[in-house]
N, CA, C and O atoms as a Tinker XYZ file with bonds, in Angstrom:
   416  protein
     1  N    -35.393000  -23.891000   21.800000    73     2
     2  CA   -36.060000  -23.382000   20.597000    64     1     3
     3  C    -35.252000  -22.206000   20.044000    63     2     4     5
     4  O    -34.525000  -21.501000   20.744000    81     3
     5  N    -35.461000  -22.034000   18.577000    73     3     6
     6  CA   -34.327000  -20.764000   17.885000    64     5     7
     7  C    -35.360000  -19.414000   18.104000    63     6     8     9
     8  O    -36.591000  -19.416000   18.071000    81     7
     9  N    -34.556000  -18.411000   18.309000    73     7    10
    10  CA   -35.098000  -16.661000   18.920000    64     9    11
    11  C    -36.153000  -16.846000   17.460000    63    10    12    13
    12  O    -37.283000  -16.365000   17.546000    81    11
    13  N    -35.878000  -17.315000   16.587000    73    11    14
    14  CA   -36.714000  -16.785000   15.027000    64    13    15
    15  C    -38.185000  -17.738000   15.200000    63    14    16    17
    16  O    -39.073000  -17.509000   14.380000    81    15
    17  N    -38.373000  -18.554000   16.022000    73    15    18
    18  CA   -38.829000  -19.879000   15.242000    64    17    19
    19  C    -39.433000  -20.237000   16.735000    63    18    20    21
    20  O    -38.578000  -20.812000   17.409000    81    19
    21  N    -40.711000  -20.044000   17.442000    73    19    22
    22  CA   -41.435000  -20.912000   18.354000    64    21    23
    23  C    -42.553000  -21.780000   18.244000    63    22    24    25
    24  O    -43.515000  -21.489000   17.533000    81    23
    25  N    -42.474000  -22.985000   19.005000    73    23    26
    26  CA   -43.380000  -23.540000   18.708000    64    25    27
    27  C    -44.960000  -23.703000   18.581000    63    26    28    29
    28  O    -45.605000  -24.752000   18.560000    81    27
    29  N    -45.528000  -22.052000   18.480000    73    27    30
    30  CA   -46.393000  -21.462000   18.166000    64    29    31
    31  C    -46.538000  -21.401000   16.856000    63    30    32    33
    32  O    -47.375000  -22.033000   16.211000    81    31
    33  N    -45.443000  -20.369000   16.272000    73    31    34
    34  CA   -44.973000  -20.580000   14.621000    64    33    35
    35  C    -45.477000  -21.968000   14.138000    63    34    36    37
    36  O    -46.524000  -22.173000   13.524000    81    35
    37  N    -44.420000  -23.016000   14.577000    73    35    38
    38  CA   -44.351000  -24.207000   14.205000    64    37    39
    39  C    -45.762000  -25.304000   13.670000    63    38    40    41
    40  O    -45.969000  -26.172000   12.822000    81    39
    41  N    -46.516000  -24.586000   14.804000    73    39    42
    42  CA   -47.780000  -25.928000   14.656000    64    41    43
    43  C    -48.870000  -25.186000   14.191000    63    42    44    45
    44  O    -49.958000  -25.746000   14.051000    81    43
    45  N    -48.656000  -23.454000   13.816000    73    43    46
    46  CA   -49.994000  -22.889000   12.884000    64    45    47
    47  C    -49.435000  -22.355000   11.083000    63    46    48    49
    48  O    -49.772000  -21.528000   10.235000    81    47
    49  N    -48.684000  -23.151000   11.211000    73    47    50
    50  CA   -47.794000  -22.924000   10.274000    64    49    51
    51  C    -48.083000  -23.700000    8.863000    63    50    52    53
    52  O    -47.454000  -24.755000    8.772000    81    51
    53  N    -48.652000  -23.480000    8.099000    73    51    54
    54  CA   -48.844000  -24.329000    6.674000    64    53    55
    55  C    -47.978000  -25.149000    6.002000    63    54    56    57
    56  O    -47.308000  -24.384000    5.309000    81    55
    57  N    -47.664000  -26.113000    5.839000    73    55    58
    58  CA   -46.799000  -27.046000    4.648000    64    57    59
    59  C    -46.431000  -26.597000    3.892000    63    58    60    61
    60  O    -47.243000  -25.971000    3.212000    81    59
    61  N    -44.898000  -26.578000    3.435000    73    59    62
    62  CA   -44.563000  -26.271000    1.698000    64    61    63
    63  C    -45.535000  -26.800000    1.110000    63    62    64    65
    64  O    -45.997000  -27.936000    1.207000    81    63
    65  N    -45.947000  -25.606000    0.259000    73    63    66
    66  CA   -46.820000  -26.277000   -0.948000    64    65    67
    67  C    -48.658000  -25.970000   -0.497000    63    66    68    69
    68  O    -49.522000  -25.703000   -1.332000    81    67
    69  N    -48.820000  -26.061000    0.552000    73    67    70
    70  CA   -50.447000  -26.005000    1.078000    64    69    71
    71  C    -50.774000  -25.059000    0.565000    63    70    72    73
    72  O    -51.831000  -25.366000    0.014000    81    71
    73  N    -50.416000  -23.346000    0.221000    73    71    74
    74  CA   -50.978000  -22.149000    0.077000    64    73    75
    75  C    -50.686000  -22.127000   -1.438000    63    74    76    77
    76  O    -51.582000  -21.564000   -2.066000    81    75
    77  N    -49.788000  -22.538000   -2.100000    73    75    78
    78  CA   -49.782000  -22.708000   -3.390000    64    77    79
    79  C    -51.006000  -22.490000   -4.227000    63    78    80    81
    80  O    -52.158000  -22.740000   -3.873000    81    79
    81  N    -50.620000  -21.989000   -5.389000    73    79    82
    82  CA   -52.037000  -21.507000   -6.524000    64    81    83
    83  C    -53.129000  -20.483000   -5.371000    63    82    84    85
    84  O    -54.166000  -19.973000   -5.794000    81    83
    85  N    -52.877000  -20.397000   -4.582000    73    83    86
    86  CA   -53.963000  -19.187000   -3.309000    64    85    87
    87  C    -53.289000  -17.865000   -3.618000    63    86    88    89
    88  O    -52.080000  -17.726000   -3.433000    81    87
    89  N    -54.268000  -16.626000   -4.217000    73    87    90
    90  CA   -53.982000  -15.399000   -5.118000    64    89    91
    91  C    -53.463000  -14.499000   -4.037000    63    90    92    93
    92  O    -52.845000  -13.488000   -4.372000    81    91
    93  N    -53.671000  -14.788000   -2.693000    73    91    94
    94  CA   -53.328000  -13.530000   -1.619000    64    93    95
    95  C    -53.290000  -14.607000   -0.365000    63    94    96    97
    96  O    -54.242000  -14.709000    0.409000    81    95
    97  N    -51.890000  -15.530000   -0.227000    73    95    98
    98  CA   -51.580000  -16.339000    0.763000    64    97    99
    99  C    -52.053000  -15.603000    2.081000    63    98   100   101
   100  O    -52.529000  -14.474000    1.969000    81    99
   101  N    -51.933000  -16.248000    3.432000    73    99   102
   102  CA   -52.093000  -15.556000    4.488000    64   101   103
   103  C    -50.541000  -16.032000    4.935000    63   102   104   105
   104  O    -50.049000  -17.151000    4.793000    81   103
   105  N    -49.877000  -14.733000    5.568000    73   103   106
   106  CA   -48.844000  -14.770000    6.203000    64   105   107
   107  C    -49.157000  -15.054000    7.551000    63   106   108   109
   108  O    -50.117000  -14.598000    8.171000    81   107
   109  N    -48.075000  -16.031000    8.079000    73   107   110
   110  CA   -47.743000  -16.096000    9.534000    64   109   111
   111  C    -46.987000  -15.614000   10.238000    63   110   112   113
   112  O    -46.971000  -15.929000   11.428000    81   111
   113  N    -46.034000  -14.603000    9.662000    73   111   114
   114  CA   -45.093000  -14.495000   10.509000    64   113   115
   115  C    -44.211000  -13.585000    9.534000    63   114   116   117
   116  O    -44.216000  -13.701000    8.309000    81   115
   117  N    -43.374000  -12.568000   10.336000    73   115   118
   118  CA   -42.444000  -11.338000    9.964000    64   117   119
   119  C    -41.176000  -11.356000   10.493000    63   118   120   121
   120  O    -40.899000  -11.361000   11.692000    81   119
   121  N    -40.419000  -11.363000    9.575000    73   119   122
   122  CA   -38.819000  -11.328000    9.813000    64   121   123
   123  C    -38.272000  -10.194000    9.186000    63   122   124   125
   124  O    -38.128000   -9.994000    7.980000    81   123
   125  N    -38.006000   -9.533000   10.066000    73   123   126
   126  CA   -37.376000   -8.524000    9.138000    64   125   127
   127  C    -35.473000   -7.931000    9.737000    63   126   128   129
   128  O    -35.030000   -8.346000   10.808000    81   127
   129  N    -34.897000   -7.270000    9.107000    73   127   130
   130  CA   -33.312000   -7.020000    9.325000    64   129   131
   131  C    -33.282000   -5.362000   10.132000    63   130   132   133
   132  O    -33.531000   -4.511000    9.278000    81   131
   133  N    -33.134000   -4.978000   10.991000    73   131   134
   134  CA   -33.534000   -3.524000   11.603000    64   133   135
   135  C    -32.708000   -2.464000   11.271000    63   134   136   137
   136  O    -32.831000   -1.357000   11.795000    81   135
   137  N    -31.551000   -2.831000   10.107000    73   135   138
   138  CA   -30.521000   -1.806000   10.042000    64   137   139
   139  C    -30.632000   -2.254000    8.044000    63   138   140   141
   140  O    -29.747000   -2.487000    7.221000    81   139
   141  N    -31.969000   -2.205000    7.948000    73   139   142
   142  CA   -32.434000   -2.126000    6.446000    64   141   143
   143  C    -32.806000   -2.417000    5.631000    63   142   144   145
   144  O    -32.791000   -3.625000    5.869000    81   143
   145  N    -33.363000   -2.308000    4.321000    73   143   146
   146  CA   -35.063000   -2.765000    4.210000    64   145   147
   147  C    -35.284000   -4.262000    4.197000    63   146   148   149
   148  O    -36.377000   -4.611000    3.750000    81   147
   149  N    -34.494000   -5.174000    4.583000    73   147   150
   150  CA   -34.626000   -6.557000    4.454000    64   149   151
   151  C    -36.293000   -6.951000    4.767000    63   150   152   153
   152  O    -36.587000   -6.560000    5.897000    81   151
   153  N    -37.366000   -7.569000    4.117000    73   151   154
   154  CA   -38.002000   -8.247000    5.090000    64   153   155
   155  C    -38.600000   -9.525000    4.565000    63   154   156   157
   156  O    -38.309000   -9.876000    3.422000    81   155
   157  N    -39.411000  -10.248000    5.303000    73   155   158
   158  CA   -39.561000  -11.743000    4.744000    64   157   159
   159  C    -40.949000  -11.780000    5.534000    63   158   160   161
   160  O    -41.118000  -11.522000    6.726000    81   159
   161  N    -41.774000  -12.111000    4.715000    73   159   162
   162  CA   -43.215000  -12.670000    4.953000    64   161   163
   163  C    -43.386000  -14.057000    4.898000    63   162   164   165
   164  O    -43.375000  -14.542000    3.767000    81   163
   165  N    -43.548000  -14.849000    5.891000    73   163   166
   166  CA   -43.613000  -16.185000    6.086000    64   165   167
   167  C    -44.723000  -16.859000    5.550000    63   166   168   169
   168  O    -45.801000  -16.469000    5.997000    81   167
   169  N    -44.757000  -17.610000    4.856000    73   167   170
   170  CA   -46.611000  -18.210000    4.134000    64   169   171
   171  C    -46.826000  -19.583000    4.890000    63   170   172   173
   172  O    -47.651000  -19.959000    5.723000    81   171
   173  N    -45.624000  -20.247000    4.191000    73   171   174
   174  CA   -45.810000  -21.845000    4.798000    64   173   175
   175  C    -43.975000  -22.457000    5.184000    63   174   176   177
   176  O    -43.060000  -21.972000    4.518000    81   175
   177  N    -43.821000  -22.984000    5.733000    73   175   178
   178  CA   -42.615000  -23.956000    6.539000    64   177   179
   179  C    -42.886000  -24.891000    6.824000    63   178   180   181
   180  O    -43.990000  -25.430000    6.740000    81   179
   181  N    -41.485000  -25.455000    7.407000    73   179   182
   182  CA   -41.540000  -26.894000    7.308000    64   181   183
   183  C    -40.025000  -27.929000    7.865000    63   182   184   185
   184  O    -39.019000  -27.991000    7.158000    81   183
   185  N    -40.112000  -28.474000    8.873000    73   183   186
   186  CA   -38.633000  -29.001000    8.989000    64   185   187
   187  C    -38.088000  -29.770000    7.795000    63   186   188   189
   188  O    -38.827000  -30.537000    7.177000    81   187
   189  N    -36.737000  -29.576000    7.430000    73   187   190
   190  CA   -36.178000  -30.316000    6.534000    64   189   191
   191  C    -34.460000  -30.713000    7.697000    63   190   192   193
   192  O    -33.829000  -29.885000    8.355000    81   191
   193  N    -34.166000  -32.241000    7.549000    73   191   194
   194  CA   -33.267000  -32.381000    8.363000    64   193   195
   195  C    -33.044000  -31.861000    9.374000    63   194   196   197
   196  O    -33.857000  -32.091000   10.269000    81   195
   197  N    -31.844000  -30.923000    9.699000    73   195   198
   198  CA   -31.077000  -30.226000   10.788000    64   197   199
   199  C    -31.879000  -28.791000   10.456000    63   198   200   201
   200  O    -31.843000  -28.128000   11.492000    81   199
   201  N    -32.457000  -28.199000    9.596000    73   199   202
   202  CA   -32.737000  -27.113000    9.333000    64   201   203
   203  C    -34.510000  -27.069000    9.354000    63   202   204   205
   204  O    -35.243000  -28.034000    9.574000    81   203
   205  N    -35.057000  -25.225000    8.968000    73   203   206
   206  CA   -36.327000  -25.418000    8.908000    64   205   207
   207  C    -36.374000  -24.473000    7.541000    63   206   208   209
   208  O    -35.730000  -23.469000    7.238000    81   207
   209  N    -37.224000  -25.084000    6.967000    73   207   210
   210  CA   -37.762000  -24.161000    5.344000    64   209   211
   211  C    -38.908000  -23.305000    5.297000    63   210   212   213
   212  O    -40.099000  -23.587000    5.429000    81   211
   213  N    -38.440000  -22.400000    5.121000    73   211   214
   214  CA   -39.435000  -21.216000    4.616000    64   213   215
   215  C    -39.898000  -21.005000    3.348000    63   214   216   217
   216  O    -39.053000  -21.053000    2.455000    81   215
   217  N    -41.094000  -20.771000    3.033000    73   215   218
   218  CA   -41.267000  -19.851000    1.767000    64   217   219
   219  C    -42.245000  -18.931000    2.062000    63   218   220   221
   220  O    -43.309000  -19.218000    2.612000    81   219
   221  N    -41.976000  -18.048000    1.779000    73   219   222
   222  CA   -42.296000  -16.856000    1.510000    64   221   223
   223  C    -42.022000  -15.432000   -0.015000    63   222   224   225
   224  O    -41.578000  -15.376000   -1.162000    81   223
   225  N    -42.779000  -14.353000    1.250000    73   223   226
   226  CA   -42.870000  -13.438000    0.069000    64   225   227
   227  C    -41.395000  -12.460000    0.855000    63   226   228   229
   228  O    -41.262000  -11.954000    1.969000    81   227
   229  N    -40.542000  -12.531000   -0.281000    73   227   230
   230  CA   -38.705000  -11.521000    0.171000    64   229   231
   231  C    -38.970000  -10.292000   -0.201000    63   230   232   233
   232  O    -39.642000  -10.228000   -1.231000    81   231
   233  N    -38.616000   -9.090000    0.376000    73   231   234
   234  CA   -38.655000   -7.561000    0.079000    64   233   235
   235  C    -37.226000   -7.575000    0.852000    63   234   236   237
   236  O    -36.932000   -7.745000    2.035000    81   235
   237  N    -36.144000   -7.218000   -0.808000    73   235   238
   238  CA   -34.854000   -6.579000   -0.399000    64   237   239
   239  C    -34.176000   -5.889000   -1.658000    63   238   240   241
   240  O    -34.238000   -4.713000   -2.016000    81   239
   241  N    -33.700000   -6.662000   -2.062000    73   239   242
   242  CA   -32.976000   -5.963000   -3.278000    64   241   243
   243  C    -34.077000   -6.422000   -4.451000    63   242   244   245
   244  O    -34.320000   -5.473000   -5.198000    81   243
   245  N    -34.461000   -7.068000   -4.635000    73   243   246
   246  CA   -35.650000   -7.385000   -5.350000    64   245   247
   247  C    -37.540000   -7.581000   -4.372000    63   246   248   249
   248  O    -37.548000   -7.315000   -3.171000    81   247
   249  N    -38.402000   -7.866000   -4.807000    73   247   250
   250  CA   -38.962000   -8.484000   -4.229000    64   249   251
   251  C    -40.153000   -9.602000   -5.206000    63   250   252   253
   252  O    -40.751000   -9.480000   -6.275000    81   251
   253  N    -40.057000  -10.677000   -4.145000    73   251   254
   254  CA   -39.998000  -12.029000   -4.870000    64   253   255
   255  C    -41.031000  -12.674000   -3.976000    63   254   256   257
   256  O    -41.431000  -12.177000   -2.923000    81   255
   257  N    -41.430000  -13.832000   -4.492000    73   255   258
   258  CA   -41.893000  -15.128000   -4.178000    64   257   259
   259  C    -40.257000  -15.879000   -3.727000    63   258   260   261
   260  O    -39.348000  -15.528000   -4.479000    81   259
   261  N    -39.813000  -16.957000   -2.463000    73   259   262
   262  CA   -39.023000  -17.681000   -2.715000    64   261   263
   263  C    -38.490000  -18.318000   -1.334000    63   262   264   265
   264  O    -38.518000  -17.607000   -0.329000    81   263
   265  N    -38.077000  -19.446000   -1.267000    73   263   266
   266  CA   -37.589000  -19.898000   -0.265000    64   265   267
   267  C    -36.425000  -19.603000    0.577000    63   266   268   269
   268  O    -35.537000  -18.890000    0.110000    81   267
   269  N    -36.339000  -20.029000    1.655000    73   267   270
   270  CA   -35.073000  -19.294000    2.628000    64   269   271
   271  C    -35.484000  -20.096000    3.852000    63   270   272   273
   272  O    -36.611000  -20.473000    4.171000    81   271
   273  N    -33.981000  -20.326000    4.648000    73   271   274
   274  CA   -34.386000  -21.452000    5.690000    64   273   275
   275  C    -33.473000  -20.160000    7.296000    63   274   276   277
   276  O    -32.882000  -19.102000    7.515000    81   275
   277  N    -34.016000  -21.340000    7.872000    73   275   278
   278  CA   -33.696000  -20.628000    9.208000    64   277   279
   279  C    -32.312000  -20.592000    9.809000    63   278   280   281
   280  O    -31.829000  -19.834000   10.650000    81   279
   281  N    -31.866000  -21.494000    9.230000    73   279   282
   282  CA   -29.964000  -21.337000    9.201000    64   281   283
   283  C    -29.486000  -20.038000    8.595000    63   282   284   285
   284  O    -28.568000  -19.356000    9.050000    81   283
   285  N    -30.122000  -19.797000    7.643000    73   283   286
   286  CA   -29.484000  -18.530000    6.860000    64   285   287
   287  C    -29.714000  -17.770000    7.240000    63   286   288   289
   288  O    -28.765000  -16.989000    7.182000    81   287
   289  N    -31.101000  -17.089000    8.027000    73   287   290
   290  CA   -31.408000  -16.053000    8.706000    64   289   291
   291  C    -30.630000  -15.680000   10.068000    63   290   292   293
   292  O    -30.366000  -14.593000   10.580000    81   291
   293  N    -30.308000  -17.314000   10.540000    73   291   294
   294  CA   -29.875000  -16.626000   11.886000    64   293   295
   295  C    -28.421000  -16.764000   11.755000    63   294   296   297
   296  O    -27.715000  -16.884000   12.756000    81   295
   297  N    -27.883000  -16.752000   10.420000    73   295   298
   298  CA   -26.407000  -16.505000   10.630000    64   297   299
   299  C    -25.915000  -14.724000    9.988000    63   298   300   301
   300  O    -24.857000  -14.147000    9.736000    81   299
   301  N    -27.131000  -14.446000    9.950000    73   299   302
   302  CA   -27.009000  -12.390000    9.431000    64   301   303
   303  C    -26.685000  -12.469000   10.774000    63   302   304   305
   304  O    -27.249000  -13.044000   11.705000    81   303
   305  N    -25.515000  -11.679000   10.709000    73   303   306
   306  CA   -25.037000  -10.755000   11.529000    64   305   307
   307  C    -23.817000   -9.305000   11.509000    63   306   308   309
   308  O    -22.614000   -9.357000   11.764000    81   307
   309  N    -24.319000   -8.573000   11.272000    73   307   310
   310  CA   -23.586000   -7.170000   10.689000    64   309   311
   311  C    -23.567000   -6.420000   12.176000    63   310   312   313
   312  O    -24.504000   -5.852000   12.737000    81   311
   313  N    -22.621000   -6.547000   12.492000    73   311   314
   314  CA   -22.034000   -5.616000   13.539000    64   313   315
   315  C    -22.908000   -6.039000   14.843000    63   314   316   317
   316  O    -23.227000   -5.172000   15.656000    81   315
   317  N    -23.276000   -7.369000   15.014000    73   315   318
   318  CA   -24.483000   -7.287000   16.045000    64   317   319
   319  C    -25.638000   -6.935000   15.820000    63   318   320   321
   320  O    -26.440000   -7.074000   16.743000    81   319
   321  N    -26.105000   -6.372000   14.549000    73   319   322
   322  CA   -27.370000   -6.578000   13.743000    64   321   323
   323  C    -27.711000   -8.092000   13.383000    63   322   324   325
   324  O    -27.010000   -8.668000   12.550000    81   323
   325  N    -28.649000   -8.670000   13.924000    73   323   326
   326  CA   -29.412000   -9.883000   13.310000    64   325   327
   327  C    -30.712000   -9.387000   13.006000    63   326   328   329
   328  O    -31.293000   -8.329000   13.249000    81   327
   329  N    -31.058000  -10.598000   12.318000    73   327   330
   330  CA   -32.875000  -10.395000   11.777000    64   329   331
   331  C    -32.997000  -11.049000   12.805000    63   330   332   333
   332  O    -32.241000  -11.878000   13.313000    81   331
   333  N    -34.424000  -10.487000   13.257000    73   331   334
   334  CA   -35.553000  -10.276000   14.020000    64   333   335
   335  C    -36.966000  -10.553000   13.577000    63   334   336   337
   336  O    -37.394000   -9.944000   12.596000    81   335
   337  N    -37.943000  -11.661000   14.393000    73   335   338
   338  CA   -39.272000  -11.916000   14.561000    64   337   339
   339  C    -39.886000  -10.859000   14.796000    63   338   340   341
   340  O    -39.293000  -10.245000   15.683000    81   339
   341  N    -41.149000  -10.119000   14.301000    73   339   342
   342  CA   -41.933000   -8.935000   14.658000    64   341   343
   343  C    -42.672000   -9.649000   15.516000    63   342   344   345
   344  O    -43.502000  -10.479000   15.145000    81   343
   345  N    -42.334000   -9.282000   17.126000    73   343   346
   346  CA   -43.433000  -10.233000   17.580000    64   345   347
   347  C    -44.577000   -9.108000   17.705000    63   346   348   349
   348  O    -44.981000   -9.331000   18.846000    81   347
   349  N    -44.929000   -8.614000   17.479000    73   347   350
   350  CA   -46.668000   -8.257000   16.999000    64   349   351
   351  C    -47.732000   -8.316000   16.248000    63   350   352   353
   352  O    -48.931000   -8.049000   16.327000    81   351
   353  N    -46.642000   -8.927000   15.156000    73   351   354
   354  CA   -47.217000   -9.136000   14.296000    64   353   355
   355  C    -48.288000  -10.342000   13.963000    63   354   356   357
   356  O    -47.923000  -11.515000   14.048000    81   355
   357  N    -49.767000   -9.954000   13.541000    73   355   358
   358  CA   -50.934000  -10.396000   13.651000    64   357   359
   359  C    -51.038000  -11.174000   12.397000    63   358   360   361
   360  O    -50.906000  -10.395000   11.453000    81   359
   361  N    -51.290000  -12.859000   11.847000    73   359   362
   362  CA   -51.548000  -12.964000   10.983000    64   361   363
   363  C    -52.163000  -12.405000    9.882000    63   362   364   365
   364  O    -53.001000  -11.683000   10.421000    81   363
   365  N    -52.325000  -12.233000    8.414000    73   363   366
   366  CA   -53.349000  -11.714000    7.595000    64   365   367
   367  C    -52.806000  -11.929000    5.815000    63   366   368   369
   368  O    -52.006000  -12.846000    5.629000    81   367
   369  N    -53.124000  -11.324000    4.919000    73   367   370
   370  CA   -53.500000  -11.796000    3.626000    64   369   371
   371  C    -52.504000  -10.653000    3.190000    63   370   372   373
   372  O    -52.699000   -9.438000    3.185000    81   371
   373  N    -51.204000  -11.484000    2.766000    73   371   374
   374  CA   -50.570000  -10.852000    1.980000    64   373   375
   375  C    -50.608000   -9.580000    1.195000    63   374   376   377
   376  O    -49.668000   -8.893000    0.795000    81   375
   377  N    -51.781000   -9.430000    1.072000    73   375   378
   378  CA   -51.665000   -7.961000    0.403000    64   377   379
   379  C    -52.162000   -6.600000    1.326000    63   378   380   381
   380  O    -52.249000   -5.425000    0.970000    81   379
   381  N    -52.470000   -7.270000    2.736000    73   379   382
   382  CA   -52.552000   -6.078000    3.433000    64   381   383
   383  C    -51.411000   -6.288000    4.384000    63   382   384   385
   384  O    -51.390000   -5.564000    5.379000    81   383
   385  N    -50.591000   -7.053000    4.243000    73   383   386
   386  CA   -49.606000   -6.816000    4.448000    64   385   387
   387  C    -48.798000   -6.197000    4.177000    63   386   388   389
   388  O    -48.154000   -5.631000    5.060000    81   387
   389  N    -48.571000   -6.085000    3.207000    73   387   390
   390  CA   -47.600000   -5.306000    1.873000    64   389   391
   391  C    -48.307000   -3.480000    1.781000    63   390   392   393
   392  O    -47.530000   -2.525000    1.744000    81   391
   393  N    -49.362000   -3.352000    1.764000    73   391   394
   394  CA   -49.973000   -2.039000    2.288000    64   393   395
   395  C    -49.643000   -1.754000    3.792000    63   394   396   397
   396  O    -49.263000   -0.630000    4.120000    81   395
   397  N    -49.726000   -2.347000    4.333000    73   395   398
   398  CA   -49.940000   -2.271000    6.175000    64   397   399
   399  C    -47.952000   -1.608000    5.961000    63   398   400   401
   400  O    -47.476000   -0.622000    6.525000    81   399
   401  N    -47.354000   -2.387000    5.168000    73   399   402
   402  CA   -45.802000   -1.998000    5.463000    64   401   403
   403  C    -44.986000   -0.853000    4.197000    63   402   404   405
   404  O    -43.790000   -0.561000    4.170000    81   403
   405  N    -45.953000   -0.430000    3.346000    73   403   406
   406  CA   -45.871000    0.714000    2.629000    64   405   407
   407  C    -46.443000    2.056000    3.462000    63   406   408   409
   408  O    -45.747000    3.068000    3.387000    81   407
   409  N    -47.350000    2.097000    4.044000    73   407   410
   410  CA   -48.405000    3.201000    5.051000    64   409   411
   411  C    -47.439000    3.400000    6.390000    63   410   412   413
   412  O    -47.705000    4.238000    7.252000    81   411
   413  N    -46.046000    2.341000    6.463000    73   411   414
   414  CA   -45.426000    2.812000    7.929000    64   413   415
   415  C    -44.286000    4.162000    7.143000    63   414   416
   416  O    -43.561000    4.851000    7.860000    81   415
């Protein structure tokens, strides 16, 4: 199994598309970069081929609604900096998320 991605993730994990038109998705899951403000709120995924698809909510140089797969995440690597799973992180509703990570 990939360090980003267990099969916990995998099977409570929503479909592209399931949370769609929903005003305050519930996130599953936190990825974030530890050497700066990168982070990625997971909504719904999904295997596609050799790879797995994300969409989510992105906080970096912008912040967005938008997709991103798990190949791309786990090929960051800056000096031995990779992104990282928050494993503490407790499901919940996008917007106390986004408070919960403004209040740190």
């Amino acid at each position: 199994m990939h360090r980003l991605l267990s099969t916990e993730l995998i099977d409570g994990l929503p479909r592209l598309y399931e949370q769609q038109g929903v005003d305050d998705p519930i996130v599953y899951a936190k990825f974030f970069f530890p050497a700066g403000c990168w982070t990625w709120f997971v909504t719904e995924g999904q295997p596609e081929g050799n790879d797995f698809t994300f969409f989510g909510y992105v906080i970096g140089f912008e912040s967005e609604f938008g997709y991103f797969s798990l190949k791309e995440l786990e090929q960051v690597n800056v000096k031995g900096i990779v992104i990282e799973r928050d494993c503490y992180f407790e499901p919940g509703k996008l917007s106390t998320c986004l408070l919960d990570l403004h209040l740190q």
